[in-house]
C-alpha positions as CSV (number, residue, x, y, z in Angstrom):
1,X,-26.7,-14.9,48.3
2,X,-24.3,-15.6,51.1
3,X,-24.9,-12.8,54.1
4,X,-21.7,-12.0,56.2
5,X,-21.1,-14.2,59.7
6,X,-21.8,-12.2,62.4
7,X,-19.1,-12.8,64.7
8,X,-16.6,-12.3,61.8
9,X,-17.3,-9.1,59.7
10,X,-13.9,-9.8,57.7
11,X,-14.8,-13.2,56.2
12,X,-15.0,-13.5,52.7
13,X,-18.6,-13.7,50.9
14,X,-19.4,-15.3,47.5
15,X,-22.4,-14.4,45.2
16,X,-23.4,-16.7,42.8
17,X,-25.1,-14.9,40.1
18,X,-27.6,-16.7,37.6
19,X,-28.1,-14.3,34.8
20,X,-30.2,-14.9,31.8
21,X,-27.5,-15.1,29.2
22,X,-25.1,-17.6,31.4
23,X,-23.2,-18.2,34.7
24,X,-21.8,-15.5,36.2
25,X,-19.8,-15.9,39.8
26,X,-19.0,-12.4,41.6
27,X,-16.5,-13.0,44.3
28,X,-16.6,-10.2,47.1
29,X,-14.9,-9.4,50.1
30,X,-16.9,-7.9,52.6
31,X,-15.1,-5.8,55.6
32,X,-17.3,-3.8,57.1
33,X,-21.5,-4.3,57.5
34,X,-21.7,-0.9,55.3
35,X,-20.1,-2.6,52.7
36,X,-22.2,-5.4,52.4
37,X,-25.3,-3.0,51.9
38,X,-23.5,-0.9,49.4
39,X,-22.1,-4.0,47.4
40,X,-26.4,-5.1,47.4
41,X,-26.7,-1.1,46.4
42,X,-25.0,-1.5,42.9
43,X,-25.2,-5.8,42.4
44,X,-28.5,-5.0,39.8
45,X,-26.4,-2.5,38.0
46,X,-23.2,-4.7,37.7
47,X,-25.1,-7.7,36.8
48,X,-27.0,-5.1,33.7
49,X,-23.8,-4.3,32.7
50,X,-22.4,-7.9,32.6
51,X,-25.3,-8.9,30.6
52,X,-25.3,-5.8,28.1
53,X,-21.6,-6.6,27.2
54,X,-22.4,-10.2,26.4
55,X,-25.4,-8.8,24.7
56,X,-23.2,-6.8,22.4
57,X,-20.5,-9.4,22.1
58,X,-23.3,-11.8,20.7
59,X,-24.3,-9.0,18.2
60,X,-20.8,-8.3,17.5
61,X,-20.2,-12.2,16.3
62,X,-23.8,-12.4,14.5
63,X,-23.1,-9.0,12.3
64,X,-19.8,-10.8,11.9
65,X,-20.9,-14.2,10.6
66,X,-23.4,-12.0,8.5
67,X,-21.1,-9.4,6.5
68,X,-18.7,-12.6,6.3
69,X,-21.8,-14.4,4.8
70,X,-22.7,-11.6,2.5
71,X,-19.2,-11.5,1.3
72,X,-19.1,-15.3,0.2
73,X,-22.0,-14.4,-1.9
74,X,-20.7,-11.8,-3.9
């Protein structure tokens, strides 16, 4: 993770994100010091819900593939 410069609080900061399902890249821009530790506050919780969408999109496809499978056997 990329902390703020210093001597410029309105520079631009970029999170790479390594989840455990794939590559996720958060782009943020950071204005004030406070909202640097608030975007830290709720990264965990967007990076859950990133994951638990892809998650259910994977489940999604495999109940697809699995009623389309069943149906080709009837």
């Amino acid at each position: 993770m990329v902390t703020p410069d210093d001597d410029n609080d309105d520079a631009p900061c970029y999170f790479v994100i390594n989840t455990r399902l794939r590559h996720v890249e958060l782009h943020a821009s950071i204005l004030k010091r406070n909202d640097y530790l608030r975007l830290i506050s709720i990264l965990s919780q967007t990076i859950q819900r990133i994951e638990n969408a892809i998650e259910q999109t994977k489940t999604e496809e495999l109940n697809s593939d699995i009623n389309n499978d069943n149906l080709e056997a009837l």
